[in-house]
N, C-alpha and C positions, 0 to 999 in steps of 0.2 A: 602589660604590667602584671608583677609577679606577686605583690600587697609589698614589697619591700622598695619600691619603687616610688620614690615622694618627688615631684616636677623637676626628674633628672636625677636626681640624686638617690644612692643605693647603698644603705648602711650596712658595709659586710663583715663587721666585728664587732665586739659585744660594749667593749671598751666605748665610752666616750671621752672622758676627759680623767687623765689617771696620772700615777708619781712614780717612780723606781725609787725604792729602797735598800739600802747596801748594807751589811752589818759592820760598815765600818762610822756611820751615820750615829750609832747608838739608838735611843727612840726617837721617832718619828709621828710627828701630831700632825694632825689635820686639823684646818682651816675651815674644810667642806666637808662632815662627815663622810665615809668614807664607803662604799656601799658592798667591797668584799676585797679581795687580793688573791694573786695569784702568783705562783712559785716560776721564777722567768729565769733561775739558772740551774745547775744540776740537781742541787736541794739546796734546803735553807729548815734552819730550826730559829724558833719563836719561841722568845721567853716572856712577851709582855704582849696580850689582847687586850683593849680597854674599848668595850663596845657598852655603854647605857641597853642596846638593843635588844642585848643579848641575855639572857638572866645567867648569872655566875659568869660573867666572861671575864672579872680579876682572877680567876683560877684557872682559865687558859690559857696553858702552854704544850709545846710540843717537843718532850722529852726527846724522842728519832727527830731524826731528819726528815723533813715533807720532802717528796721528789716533785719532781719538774714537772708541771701542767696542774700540781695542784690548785684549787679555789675555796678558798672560805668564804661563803658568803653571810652578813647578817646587816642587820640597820644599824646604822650610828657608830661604824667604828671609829674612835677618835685620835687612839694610838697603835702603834706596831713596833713593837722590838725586835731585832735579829739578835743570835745569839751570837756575840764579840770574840768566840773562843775558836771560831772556823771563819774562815777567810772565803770570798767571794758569792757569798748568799747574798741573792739577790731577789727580791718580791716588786711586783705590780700593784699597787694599789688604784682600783676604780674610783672614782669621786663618782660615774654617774656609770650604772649597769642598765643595758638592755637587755633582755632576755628574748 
């Protein structure tokens, strides 16, 4: 046993229980706080972060486009915007992250 090794079973990604999000979606709320996101198509720009967790997170956004494998991580994010103006942005959002 390698410590990632629980009777059988071997969690080999970060992700456990997560959404895709499209910018054709508009915003998108969570249910289950939300514990970060990550950028799953070429890029993607974000015009709406709504994290409690985060102090000033109504003032986050991402003017560029994020590229692909990006991650924002913080506690309680609640909402995610894509920006409706570019077609095929597409984000992962985690509900439960292991690190």
């Amino acid at each position: 046993m390698d410590g990632g090794d629980r009777a059988g079973y071997k969690q080999i990604s970060k992700n456990v229980d997560a959404v895709i999000i499209t910018s054709t979606m508009g915003a998108a709320s969570a249910t289950i706080a939300w514990g970060g996101f990550e950028v799953i198509s070429s890029a993607a720009a974000v015009t709406i972060i709504t994290a409690p967790g985060i102090t000033n997170s109504s003032l986050l956004t991402t003017a560029p486009t994020l590229p692909k494998g990006t991650f924002i991580g913080g506690g309680n994010i609640t909402e995610v915007k894509l920006s409706a103006n570019s077609t095929g942005h597409k984000i992962m959002a985690y509900e439960k992250v292991v690190l």
